[in-house]
C-alpha positions in Angstrom: 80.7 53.9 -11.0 83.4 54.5 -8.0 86.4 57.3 -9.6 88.9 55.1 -8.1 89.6 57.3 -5.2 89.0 54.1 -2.7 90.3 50.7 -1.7 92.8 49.7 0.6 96.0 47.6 -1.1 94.2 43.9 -1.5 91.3 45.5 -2.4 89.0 46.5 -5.1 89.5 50.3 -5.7 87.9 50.4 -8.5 84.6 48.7 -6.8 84.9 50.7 -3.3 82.8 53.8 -2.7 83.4 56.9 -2.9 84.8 58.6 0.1 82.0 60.6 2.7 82.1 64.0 2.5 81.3 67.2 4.7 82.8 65.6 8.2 82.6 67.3 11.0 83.0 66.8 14.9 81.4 67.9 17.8 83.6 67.5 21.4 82.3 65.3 24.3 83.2 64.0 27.4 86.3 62.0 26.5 84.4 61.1 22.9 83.2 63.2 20.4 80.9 62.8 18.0 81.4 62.6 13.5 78.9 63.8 11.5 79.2 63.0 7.6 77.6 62.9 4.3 77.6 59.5 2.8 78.8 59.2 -0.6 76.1 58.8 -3.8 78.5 56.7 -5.7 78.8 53.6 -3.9 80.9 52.0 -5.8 79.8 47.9 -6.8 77.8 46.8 -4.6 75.7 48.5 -1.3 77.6 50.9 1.1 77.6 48.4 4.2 79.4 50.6 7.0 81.6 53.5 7.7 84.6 53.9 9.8 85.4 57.4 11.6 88.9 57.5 13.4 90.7 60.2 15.1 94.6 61.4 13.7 95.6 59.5 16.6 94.1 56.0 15.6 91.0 55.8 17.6 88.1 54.3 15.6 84.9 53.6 15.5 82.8 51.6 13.0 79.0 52.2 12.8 76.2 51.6 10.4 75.5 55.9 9.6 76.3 59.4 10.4 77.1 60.5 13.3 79.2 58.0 14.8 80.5 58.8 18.3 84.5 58.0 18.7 84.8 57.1 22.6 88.2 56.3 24.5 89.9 60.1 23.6 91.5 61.8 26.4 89.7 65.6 27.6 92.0 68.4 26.4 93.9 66.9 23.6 92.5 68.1 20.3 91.4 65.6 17.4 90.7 65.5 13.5 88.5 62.7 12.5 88.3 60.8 9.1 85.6 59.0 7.4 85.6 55.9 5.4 82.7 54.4 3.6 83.0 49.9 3.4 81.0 48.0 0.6 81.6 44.5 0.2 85.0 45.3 -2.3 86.5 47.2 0.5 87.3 50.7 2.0 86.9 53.9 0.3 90.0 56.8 0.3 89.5 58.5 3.6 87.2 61.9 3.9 88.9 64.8 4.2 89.9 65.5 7.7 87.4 67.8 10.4 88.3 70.9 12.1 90.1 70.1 14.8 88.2 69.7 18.4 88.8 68.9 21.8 86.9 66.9 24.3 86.0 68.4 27.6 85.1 66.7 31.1 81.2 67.6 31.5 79.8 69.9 34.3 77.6 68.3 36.5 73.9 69.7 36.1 73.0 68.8 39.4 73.7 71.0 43.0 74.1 68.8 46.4 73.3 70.3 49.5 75.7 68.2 52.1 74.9 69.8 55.3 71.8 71.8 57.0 70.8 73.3 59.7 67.2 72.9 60.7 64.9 75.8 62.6 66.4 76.5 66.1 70.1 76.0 65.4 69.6 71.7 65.6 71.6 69.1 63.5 70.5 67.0 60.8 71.4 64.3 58.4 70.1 65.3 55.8 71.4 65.5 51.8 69.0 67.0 49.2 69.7 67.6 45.9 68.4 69.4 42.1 69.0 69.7 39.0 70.3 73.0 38.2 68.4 73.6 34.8 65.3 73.0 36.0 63.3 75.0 38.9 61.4 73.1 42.0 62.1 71.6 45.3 65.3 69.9 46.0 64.9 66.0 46.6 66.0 63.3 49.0 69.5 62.2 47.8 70.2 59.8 50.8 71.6 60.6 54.2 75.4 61.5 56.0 76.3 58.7 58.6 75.9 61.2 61.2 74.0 64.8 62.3 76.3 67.4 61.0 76.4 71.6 62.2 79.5 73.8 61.7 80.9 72.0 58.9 84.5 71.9 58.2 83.7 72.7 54.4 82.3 71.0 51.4 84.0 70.9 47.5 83.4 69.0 44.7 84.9 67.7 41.4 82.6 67.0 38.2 81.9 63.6 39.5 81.8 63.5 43.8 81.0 65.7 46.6 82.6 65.7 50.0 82.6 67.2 52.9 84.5 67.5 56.3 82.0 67.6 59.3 83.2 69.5 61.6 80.8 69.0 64.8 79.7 65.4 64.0 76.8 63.6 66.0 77.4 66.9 69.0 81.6 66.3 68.6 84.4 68.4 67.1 85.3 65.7 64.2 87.7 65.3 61.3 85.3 62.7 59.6 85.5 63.2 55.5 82.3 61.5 53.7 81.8 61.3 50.2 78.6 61.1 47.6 78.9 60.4 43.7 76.8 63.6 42.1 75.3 61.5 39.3 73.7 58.8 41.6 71.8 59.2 45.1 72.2 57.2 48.6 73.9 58.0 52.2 77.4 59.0 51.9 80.1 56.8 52.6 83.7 57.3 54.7 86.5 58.9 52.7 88.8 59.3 55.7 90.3 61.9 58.5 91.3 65.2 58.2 95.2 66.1 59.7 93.4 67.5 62.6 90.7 67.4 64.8 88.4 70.8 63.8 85.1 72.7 63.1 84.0 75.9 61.5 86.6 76.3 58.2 86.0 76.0 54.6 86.4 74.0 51.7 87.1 74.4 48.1 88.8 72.8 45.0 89.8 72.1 41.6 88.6 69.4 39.5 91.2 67.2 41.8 92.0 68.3 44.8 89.9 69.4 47.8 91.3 71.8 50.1 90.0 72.5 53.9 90.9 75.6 55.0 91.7 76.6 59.2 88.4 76.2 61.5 89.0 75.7 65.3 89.8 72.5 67.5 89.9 71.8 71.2 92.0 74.5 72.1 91.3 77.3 69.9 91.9 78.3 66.1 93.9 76.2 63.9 96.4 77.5 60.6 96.0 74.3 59.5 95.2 73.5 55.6 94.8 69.9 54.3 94.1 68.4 50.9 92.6 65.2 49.6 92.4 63.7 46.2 89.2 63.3 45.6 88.7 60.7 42.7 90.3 58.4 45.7 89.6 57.8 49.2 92.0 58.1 52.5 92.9 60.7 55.1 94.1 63.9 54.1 97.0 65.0 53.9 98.9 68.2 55.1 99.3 70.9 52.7 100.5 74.0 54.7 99.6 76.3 57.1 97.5 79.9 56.8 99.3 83.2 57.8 96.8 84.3 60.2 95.0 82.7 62.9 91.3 84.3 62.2 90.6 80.9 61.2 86.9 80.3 62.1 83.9 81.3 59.6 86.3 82.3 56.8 84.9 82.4 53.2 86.5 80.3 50.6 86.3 80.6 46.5 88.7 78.6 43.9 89.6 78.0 40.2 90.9 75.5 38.8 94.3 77.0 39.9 94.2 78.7 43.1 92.0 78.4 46.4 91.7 82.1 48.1 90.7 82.4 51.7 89.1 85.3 53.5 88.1 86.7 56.5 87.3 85.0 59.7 86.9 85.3 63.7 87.3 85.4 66.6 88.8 89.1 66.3 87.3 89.3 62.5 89.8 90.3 59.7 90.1 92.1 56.6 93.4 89.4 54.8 92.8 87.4 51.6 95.2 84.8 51.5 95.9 81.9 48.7 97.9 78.9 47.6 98.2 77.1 44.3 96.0 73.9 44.6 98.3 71.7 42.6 101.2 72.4 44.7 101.5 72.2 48.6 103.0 74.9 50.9 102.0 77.6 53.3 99.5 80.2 52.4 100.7 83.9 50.7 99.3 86.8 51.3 97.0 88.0 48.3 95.5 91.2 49.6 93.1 92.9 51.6 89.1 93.0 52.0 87.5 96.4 52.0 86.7 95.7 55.4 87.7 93.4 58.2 84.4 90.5 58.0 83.6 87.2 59.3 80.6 84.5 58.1 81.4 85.4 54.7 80.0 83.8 51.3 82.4 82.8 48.6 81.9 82.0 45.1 83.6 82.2 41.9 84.2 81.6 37.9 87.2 80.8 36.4 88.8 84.2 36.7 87.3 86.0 39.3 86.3 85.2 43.1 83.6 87.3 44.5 83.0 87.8 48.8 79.5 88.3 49.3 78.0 90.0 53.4 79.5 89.1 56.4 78.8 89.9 59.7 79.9 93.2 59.2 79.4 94.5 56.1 76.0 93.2 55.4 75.0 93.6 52.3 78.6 94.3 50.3 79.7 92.5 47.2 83.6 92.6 47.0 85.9 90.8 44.1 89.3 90.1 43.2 91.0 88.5 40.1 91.9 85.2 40.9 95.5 84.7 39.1 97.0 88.3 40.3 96.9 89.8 43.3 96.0 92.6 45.1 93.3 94.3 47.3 89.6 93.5 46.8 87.1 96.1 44.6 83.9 97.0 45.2 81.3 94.8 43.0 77.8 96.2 44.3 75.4 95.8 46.8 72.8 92.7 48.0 69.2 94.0 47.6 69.3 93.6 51.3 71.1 93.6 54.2 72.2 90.5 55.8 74.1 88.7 58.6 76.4 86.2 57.5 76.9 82.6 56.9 75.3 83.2 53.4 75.9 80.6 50.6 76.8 80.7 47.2 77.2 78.8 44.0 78.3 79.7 40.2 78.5 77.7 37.0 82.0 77.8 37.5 82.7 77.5 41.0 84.7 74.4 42.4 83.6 74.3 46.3 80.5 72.2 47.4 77.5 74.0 48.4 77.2 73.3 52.3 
């Protein structure tokens, strides 16, 4: 027989099942799942659903454990509740989960927006894979024109785009756009500030920045910025401090984009702007050496500059949220000539 713990006003308390025990939640993207023990004493008649809700009143009803609570926002934590139904009504409530907290999911697939093939020709093509796994990349669909010298590429957890930079033999400020989950040619997202070639790209979860490159008559300061859960032409966020502007390297966090580097007359500056705000670049420090044709990459905390032209095989880093000059990380097992690329688990910039 039910101890009476259950039963809503109106109902049967005496009838209702116990309450589940041992809840417990595991975080999602924008859901999270509730794990419980159903109750042995089910009161007068059959157990004939639970309900799990959130302290914020988000509930789900399902017919056993786990049920998955969708419609919660990503960085807001949540306890849960559990309550057993029988035809007499609701049990009491379980005792509340540990708190948890829904997170956005990394996308565990790379795209490749921009190639170029044997002898220094343009192509079309996009490929992608799955980063857990090992094998050749796959067709993902096609850019809507041949592409070299890309302006940049970044990406949030659910697009990639990219800025073209010499599109179909053209300087260009084309922006196209795929969705990383799906495949198929990329679509138009809009027009960069400026006409240009040869910069870099990165981001936050948000925002994608493009970073200097060169137009018709020479190197351009210019940075712009795009939201990129929308589409449209970018807008202008501020200018870099230096005009080296062509083959920089880029790396961001989810806070700052740092750029690096760059030609015609190569240099050695590290420069960076919050990604949330707008404004003109600040300096951040120096490389170890002046470079160009760099590789950028990061984590969350730190962004590491990998070759150049000039220093081959170096490995340089810097903490991303101070500043200051770069440190030596190590060495490449060999020696190489720029225009590398890179990628991390935590890196915001498309691979290009």
């Amino acid at each position: 027989m039910a101890r009476g713990r259950g039963g809503f006003i109106g109902q049967d308390g005496l009838n209702a099942p116990d309450s589940p025990t041992a809840v417990s939640a595991t975080a999602g993207n924008a859901q999270a799942s509730v794990a419980f023990t159903a109750p042995t004493d089910v009161g007068g008649s059959a157990i004939t659903g639970f309900r799990a809700q959130s302290n914020t009143g988000v509930g789900i009803s399902g017919s056993s454990s786990p049920i998955t609570v969708t419609g919660l926002s990503n960085g807001t934590s949540y306890t849960f509740n559990v309550w057993a139904i029988n035809a007499f009504g609701y049990s009491a409530p379980s005792d509340a989960s540990t708190g948890v907290s829904p997170v956005a999911t990394e996308p565990n697939r790379a795209i490749v927006l921009q190639l170029l093939t044997s002898g220094y020709s343009a192509t079309n093509s996009i490929n992608y894979f799955d980063i857990s796994s090992t094998g050749n990349a796959s067709d993902f669909g096609d850019l809507r024109g041949t592409a070299y010298e890309n302006e940049g590429a970044a990406s949030s957890t659910t697009r990639a785009i990219t800025a073209y930079g010499l599109f179909d033999n053209s300087r260009s400020n084309v922006i196209d756009y795929v969705t990383i989950a799906s495949t198929g040619n990329s679509q138009d997202f809009g027009d960069l500030t400026v006409v240009r070639s040869s910069g870099s790209g990165g981001s936050n979860d948000t925002r994608a920045l493009f970073f200097g490159g060169q137009d018709g008559s020479g190197r351009s300061n210019v940075i712009d910025y795009v939201t990129i859960a929308s589409t449209g032409n970018a807008a202008d966020f501020g200018d870099l401090i230096s005009g080296h502007a062509r083959y920089p390297g880029s790396a961001s966090s989810n806070t700052r984009g740092l750029w690096f580097g760059g030609a015609p007359s190569n240099s050695n500056v590290i420069q960076y702007v919050t990604i949330s705000s707008t404004g003109d670049a600040a300096d951040f420090g120096d490389l170890i050496a002046v470079d160009t044709g760099m590789c950028g990459t990061s984590s969350s905390t730190r962004a590491v500059m990998i070759s150049g032209l000039y220093t081959s095989n170096s490995i340089q880093y810097v903490t991303i949220a101070s500043t200051g000059n770069a440190t030596a990380f190590g060495d490449l097992t060999s020696s190489y000539i720029g225009y590398l690329g890179g990628a991390t688990s935590g890196s915001h910039g498309g691979l290009s």
